[in-house]
C-alpha positions as CSV (number, residue, x, y, z in Angstrom):
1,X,129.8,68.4,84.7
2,X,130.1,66.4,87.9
3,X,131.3,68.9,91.4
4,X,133.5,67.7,93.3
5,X,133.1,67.0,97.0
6,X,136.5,69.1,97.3
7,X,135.1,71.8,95.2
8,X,132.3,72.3,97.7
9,X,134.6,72.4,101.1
10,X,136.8,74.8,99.3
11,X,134.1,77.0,97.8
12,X,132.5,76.7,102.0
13,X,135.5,77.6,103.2
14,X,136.0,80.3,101.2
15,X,132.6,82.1,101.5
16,X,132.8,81.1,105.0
17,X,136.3,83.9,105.3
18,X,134.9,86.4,102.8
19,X,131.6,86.6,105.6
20,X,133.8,86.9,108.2
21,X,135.9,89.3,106.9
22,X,132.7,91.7,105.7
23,X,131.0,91.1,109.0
24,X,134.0,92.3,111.1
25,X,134.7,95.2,108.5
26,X,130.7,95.9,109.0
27,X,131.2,95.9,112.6
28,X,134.2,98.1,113.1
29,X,132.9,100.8,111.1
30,X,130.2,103.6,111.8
31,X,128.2,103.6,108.6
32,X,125.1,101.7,109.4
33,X,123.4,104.7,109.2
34,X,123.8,108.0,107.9
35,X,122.1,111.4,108.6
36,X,123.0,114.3,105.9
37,X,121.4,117.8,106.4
38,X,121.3,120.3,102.9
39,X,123.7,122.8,103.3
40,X,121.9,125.1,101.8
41,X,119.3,125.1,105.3
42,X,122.1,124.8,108.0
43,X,121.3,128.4,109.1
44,X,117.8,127.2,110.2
45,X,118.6,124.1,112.1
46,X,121.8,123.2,114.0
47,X,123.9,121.0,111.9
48,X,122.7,117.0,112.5
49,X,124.7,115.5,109.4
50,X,125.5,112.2,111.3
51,X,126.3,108.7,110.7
52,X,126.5,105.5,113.4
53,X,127.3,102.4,114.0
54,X,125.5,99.2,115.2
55,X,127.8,98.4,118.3
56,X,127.0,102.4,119.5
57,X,123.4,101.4,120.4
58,X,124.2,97.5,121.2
59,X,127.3,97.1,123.3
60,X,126.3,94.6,125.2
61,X,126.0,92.3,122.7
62,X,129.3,91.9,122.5
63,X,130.2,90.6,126.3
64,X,127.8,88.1,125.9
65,X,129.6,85.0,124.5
66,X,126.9,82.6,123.8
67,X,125.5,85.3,121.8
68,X,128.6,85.5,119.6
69,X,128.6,81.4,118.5
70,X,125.3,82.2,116.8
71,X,127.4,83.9,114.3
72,X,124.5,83.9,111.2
73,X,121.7,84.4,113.4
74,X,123.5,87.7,115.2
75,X,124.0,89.0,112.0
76,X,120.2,89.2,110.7
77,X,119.3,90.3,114.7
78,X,122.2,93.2,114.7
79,X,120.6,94.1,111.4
80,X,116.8,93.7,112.1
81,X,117.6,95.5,115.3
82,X,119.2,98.3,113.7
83,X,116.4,98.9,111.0
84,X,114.2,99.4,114.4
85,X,116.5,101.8,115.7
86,X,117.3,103.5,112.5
87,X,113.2,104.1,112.3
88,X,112.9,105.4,115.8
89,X,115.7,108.0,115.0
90,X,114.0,109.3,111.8
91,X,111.3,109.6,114.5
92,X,113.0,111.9,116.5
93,X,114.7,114.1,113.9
94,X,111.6,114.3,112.8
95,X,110.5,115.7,116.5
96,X,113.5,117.8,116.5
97,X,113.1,119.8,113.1
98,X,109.4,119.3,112.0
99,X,107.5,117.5,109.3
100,X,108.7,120.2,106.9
101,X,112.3,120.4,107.7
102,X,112.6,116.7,107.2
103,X,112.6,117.8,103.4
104,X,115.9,119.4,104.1
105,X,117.4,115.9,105.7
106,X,118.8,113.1,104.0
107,X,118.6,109.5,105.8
108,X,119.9,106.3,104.4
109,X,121.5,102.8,105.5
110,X,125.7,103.1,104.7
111,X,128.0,100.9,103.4
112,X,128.7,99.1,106.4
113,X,124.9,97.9,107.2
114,X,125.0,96.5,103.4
115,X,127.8,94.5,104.4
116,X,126.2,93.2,106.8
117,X,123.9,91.8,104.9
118,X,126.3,90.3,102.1
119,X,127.8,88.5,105.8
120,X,124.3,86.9,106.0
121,X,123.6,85.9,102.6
122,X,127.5,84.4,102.6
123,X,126.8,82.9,105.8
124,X,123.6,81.2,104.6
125,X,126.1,79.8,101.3
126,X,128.3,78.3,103.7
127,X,125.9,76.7,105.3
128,X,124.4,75.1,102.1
129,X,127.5,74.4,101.0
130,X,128.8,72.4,103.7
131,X,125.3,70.6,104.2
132,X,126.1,69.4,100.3
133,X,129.7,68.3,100.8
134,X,127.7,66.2,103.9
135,X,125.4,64.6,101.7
136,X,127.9,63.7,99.0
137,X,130.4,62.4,101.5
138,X,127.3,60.2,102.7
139,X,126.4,59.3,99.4
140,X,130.1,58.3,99.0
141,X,130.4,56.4,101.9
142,X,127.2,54.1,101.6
143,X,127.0,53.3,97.5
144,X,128.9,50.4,97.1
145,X,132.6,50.8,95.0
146,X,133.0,50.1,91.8
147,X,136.1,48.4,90.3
């Protein structure tokens, strides 16, 4: 079964919206990371069930517009960089409560920073995708035509 070169713009263009659409959702919500403390030990440590966002500890990657037309490659930065940050704040809960009352807390990545990452990996289709239709519309364009 022969693709069409068609087939590959639409099927670009179409994982090219669906990774814009989960990287602005990604963006515009706070649950990159998320902090839950057991109820059951509130009492013996203020309450820290948290969870943030990626542009609370970045903002200023977002008034830098060159930044912004690397659109794939600020993806998998925002992410990497968070995974740093999300380490060095298990580091300081841990300073706050204590190697043993980390038992008690509860730290994972959200929602948000997974979609994220399906923005990458859709981002990474497109790419493939339109570097296919290329080739095929070269291919086209330099085999001679057949009658």
């Amino acid at each position: 079964m022969k693709v069409s070169f068609g087939a590959f713009v639409i099927a670009a263009g179409i994982c090219g919206m669906l990774s814009f659409a989960f990287l602005a959702t990604s963006l515009g919500t706070d649950y990159w990371y998320i902090i839950e403390m057991n109820p059951m030990n509130v009492s013996d440590f203020e309450n820290m069930s948290s969870h943030s966002g990626l542009w609370t500890i970045t903002p200023l990657m977002l008034h830098n517009p060159s930044v912004s037309t690397q659109t794939c490659l600020l993806t998998m930065c925002g992410a990497s960089l968070y995974i740093i940050y999300s380490n060095q704040a298990l580091a300081e809960t841990e300073r706050l409560v204590g190697q043993e009352g980390l038992a008690y807390i509860h730290t994972s990545f959200g929602w948000s920073f997974g979609l994220a990452w399906l923005s990458y990996g859709l981002e990474l289709l497109t790419g493939v995708l339109l570097l296919t239709a290329a080739q095929m519309a070269k291919l086209q364009h330099t085999s001679p035509i057949m009658a």
